[in-house]
C-alpha positions as CSV (number, residue, x, y, z in Angstrom):
1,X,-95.7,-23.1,46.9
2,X,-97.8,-19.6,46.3
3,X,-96.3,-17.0,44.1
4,X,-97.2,-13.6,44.8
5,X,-96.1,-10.4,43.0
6,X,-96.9,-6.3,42.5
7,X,-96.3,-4.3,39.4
8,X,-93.9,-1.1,40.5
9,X,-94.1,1.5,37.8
10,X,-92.3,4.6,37.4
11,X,-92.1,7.5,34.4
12,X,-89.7,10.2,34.5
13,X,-92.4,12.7,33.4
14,X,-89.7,15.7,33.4
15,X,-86.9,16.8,35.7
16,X,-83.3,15.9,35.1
17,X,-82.4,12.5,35.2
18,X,-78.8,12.8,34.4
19,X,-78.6,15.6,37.0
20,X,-80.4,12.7,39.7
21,X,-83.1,15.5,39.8
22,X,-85.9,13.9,39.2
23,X,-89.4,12.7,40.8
24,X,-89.3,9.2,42.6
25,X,-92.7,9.2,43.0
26,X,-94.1,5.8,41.4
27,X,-97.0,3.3,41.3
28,X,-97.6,0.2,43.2
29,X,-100.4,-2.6,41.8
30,X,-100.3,-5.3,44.2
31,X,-102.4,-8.7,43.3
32,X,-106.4,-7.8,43.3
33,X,-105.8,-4.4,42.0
34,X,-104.9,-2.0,45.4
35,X,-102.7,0.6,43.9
36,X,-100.9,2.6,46.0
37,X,-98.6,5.9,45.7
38,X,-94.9,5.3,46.2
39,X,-92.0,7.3,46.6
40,X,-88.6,7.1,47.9
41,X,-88.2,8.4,52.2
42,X,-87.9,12.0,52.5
43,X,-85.3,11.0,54.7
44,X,-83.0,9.2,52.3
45,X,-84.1,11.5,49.4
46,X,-84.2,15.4,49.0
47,X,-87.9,16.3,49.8
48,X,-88.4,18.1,46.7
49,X,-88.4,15.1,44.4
50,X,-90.8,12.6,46.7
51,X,-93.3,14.2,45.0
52,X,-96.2,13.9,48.1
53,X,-97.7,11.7,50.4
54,X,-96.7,8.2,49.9
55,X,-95.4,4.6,51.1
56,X,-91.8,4.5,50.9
57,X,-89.7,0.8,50.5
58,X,-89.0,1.2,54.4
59,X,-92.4,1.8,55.3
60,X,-93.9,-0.5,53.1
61,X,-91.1,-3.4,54.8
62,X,-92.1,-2.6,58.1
63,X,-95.6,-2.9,57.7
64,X,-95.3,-5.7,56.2
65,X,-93.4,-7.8,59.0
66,X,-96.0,-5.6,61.4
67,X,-99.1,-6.9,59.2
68,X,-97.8,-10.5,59.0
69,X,-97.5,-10.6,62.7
70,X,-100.7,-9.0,63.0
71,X,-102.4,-11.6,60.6
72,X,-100.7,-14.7,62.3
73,X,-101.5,-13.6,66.3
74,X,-105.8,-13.0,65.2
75,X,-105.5,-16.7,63.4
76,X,-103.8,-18.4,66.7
77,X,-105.8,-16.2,69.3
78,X,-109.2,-17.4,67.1
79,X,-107.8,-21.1,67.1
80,X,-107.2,-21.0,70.8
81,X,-110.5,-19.6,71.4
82,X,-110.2,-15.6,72.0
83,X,-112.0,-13.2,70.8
84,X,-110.0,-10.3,69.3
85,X,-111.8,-6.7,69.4
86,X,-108.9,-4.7,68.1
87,X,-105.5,-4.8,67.3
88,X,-102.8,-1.6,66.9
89,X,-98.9,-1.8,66.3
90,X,-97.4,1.6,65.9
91,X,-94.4,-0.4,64.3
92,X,-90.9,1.1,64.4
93,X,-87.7,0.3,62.1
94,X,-84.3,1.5,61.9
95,X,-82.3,2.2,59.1
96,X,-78.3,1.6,59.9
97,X,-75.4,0.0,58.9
98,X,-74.8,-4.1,58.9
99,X,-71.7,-5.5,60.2
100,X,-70.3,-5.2,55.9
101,X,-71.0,-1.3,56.0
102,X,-74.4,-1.4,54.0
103,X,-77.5,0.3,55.2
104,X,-80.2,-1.7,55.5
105,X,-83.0,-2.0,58.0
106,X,-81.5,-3.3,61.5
107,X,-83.9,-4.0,63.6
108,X,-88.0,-3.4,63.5
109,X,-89.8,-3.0,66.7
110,X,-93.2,-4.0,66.6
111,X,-95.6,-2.8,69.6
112,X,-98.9,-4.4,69.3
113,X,-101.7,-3.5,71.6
114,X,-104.6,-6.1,71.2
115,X,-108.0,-5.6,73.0
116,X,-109.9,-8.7,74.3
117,X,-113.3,-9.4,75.1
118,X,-114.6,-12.3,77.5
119,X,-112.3,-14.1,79.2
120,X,-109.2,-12.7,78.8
121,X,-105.5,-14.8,78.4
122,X,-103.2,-14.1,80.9
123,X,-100.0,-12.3,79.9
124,X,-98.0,-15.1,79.7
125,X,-100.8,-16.8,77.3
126,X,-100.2,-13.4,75.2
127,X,-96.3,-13.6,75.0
128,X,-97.1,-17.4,73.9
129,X,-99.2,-16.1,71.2
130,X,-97.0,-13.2,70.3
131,X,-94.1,-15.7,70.2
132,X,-95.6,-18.5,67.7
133,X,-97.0,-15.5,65.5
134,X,-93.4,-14.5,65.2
135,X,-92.2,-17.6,64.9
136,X,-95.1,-18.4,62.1
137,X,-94.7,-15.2,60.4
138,X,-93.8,-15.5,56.4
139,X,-91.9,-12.5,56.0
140,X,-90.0,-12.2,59.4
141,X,-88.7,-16.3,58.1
142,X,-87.6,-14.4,55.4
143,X,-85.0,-11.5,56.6
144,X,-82.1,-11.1,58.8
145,X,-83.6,-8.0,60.6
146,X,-83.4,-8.2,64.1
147,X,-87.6,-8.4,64.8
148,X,-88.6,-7.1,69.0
149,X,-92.0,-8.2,70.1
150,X,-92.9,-5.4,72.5
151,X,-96.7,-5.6,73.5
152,X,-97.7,-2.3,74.3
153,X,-100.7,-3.8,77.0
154,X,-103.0,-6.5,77.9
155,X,-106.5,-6.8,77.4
156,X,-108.8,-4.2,77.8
């Protein structure tokens, strides 16, 4: 078993905290030193207190699942002998309630459109590699959110 963690930090650096008018704006370290800008979603939290551009926890969950995917379908499409030239997913999630009344993210569409070159698979050898990349995929083994496969085309 692999451990794997990131360092979130956060300083109030002003603003009321008391009064919930403060700055969510933080700081994420993952493992090999990437630090990226955090914040809370402009659409959960009043604008004024994101503090800029950022990866909120939603966005940061659904590119995770998307980048997992992702990671999985180039290792089985190598293994089976394809050559990827490029892979997109302009990944989608939505935020509702679960059947207990909490809001969590429901369901995650991923649309991936991968670019071949040679010899092509056929679309039904592309569903097959979408489905065991899902199927293989660490983080969508590891949440109840409803995860759609929806390749956006085939090949070229």
């Amino acid at each position: 078993m692999s451990r794997h963690g990131v360092t979130v930090m956060w300083d109030l650096e002003g603003g009321d905290f008391a009064g919930r008018h403060y700055s969510r704006r933080h700081r994420l370290i993952f493992e090999g030193g990437v630090e990226v800008a955090g914040s809370a979603s402009p659409s959960v939290v009043d604008a004024r207190f994101v503090g800029g551009p950022a990866v909120d926890p939603e966005g940061a969950f659904i590119a995770s699942l998307s980048a997992c995917h992702m990671l999985w379908f180039l290792d089985l499409a190598a293994r089976d002998g394809w050559v990827v030239e490029a892979y997109r997913d302009d990944a989608q999630g939505a935020l509702g309630k679960t059947p207990a009344g909490r809001m969590a993210i429901t369901r995650v569409e991923l649309r991936p459109a991968v670019t071949f070159s040679g010899h092509e698979p056929t679309p039904p050898q592309i569903a097959a590699l979408h489905h065991a990349a899902h199927e293989a995929c660490f983080i969508a083994n590891s949440v109840s959110t409803e995860v759609v496969i929806s390749p956006v085309g085939w090949g070229g």
